[in-house]
N, C-alpha and C positions, 0 to 999 in steps of 0.2 A: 113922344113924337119921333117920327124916324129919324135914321142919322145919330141918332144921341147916341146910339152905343160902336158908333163907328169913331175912332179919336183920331185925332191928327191928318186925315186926308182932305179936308176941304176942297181942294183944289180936285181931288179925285170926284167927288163927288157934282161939285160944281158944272165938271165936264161932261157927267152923264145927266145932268138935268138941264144944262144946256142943250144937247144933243134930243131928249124930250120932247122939250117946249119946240123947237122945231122940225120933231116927226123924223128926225135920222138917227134913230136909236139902231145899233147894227144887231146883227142878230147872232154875232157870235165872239166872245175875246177870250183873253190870252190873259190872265193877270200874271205878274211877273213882281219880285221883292224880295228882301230877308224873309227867313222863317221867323213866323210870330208877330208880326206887325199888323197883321187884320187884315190880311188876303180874304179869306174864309168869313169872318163876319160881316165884310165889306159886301161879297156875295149873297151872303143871307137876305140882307137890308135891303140890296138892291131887286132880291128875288119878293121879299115882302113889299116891296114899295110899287112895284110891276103887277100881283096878282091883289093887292087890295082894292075892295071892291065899292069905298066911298073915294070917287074922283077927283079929282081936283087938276088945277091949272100947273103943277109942278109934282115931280117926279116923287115924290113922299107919302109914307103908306099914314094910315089914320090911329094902326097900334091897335083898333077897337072890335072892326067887323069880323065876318068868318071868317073873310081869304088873309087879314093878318093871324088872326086866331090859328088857324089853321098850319100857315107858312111858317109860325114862330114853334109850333109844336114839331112840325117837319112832317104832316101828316095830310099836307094838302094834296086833292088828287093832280093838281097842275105843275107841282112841282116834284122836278123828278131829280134825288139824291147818288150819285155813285162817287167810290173810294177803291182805290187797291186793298184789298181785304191784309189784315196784320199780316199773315203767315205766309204771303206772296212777297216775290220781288219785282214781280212784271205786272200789269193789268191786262185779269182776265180778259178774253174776247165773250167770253158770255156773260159777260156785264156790262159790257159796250152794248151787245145785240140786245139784252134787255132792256137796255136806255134807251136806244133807238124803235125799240117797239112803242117802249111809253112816250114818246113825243110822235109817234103816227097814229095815238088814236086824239079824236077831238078833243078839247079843253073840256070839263063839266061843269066848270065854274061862271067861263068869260071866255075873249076871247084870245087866251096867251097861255102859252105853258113856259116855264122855264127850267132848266137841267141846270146842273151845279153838279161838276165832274174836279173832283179833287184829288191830289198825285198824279197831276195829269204829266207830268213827267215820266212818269212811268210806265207811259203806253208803249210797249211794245210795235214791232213793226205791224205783226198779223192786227191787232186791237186798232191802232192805228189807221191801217187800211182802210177797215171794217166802219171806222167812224166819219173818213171823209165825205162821203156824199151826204149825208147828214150837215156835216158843218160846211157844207159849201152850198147847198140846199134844203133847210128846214124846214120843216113843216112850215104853215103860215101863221102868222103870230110867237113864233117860239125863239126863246134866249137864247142863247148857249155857253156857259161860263165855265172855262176850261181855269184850272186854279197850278199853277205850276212853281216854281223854283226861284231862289233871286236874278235868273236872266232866263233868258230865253232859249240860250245857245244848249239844253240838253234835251229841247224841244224839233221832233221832227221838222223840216222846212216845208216839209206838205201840210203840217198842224197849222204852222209860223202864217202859211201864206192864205191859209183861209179862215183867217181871227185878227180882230184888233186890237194892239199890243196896249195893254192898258201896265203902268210901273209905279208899283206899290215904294214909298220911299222908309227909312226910320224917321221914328218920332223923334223930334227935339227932346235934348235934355226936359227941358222945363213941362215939356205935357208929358214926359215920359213920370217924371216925379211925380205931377198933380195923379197921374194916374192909378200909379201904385199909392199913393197915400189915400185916394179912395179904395183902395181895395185894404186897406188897412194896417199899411205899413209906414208905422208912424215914427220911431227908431232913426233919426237923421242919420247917423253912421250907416246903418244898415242900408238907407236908400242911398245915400252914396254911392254905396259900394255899389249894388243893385245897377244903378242907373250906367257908373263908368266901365261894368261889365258888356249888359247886356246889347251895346250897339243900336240903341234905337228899340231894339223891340218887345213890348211888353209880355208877350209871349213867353220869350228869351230871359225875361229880369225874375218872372214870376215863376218859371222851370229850375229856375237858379238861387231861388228864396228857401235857402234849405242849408242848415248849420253842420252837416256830415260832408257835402260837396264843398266847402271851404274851410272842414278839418283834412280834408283829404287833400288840400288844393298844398299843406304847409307842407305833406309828403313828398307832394311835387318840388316842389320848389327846393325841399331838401334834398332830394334824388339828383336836381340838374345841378347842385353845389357840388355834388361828388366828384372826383377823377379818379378813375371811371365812373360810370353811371355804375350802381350795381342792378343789372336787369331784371338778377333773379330775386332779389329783395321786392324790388318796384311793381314786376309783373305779379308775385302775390300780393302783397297792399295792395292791390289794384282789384284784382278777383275778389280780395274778401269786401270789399267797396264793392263791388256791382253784386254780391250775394247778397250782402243788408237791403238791398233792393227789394228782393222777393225773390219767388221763383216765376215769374211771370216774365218772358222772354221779351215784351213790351217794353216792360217798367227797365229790365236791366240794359236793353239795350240805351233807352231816352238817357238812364245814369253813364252810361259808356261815351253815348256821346256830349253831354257837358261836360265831363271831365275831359275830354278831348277840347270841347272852347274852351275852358280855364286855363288847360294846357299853352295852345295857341295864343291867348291872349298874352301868357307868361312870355312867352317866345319871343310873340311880337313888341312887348316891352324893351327885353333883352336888348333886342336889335337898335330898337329908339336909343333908347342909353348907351350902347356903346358907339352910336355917332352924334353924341351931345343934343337929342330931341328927349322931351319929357315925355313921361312914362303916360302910357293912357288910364290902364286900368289899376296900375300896382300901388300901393301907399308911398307915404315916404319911405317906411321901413325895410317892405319889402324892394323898393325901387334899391338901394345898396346891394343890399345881394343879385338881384336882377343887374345891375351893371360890373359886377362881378363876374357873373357867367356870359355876357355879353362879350366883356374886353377879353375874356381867357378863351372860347372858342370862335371868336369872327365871324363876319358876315356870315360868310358861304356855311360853315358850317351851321349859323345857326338858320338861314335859310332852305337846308337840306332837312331839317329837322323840322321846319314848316311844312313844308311840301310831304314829307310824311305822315305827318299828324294829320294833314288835310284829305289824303287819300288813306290813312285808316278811318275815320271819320266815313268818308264814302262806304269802306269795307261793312262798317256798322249798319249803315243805309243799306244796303245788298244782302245781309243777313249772312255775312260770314261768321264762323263763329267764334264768338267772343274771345274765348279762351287762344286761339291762333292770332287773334289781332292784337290783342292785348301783348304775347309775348314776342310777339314780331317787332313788335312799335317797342317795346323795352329794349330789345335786343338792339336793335338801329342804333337807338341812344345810347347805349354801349359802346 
């Protein structure tokens, strides 16, 4: 049945079928959230619940006929798919332009098409442009589901202002758990860990379900006990960590950046601990050492060290290259 593979948003959901049942369905949003939470599948669902083709009096596809068949393979002629392609930082405008040609010819199916535009963050100015009159006037019948960032603020305001802000939240503990334990993580320690990392989002717990990103993580942790950091120690552990990856510019980049959250979360423990709040994600064990390095470098510093990690992180996102980020970010710590 529809919905089922969307977790934790009811209330998300509730309001688009709300909106439904009373014929004010808009014709264009903005979703906004953590990464990994179900921005993207929440889309899917709602793009199959729109083009299935047995009706009914609420907002839910049947799972059964062609237009789910079709919508769930991603191969329906009504539904039209775009992404920033990997090896891009910006979204093309000739991908915008080919979206916007497939939502000006007629549906084939019914009478609706819907787009499902994801890294919509990433629209450049020219792309950007190029899509407003579109999302300020769509075809008739058509969606348009722009998929963006945890806010909104790295969204143009001409985007902002002709889309409905829709706000993806994280999952509770407790459906975050049941979650991963259907997917087959059954290891109590393990989900623990899992859950007090990941911040809500399954995406984030299941990216991080991986025993080399938390042999890596004791590196860390031994690196900020140092005085000094040793940089140049840290920034090779670090390279040969994102090489076990592969050579797939992808795969090392997604490892570069969770070890960048493990990072941060370490930090932000630090900081808890050395003004008497408990640790979020760290054990007992490590919470000692983390308030260790908390009380010996201080706020400011270790909030300088946040603000860094969070804007190498972006560096990552931007496709600078690994090897400058990585020894920069050491260096700092230094």
């Amino acid at each position: 049945m529809s919905w089922d593979r969307v977790r934790g948003h009811d209330r998300v959901i509730q309001s688009f079928d709300a909106a439904w049942r009373k014929g004010r369905l808009g014709h264009a949003y903005l979703f906004v959230g953590p990464v990994g939470v179900g921005k993207h599948t929440f889309a899917r669902e709602l793009a199959r619940a729109l083009l299935c083709e047995t009706r009914s009096g609420t907002l839910q596809a049947c799972g059964k006929c062609p237009g789910c068949t079709l919508a769930d393979a991603g191969t329906h002629p009504d539904l039209a798919l775009a992404a920033r392609p990997e090896d891009k930082v910006e979204f093309p405008i000739e991908i915008i332009r080919d979206l916007i040609a497939q939502l000006s010819l007629k549906p084939a199916r019914g009478g609706r098409k819907v787009a499902i535009v994801d890294d919509a963050d990433d629209l450049n100015a020219e792309s950007a442009n190029a899509f407003l009159k579109t999302l300020e006037e769509p075809p008739p019948g058509s969606v348009l589901i722009l998929i963006g960032g945890p806010s909104p603020e790295r969204q143009f305001t001409t985007i902002q202002s002709r889309c409905q802000l829709v706000s993806f939240r994280p999952l509770p503990n407790a459906e975050l758990t049941k979650l991963l334990r259907e997917k087959g993580i059954a290891d109590e320690a393990r989900l623990d860990r899992l859950v007090r990392v990941a911040g809500g989002s399954p995406g984030q717990a299941l990216a991080l379900d991986d025993e080399s990103l938390w042999e890596f993580r004791k590196s860390l942790l031994a690196a900020l006990e140092q005085q000094p950091v040793d940089a140049f120690a840290l920034g090779t552990k670090w390279m040969e960590h994102l090489d076990d990856a592969g050579k797939e510019a992808g795969q090392r980049r997604r490892r570069a950046s969770l070890v960048l959250k493990l990072l941060i979360g370490m930090l932000q423990d630090a900081l808890r601990l050395a003004h008497g709040v408990p640790a979020l994600v760290a054990d007992p064990a490590e919470a000692v050492a983390l308030k260790r390095v908390g009380d010996r470098l201080g706020s400011e510093k270790l909030m300088t060290w946040l603000d860094r990690a969070a804007e190498a992180d972006l560096q990552v996102d931007r496709k600078v290259q690994l090897e400058l980020v990585v020894d920069a970010f050491a260096d700092a710590l230094a």
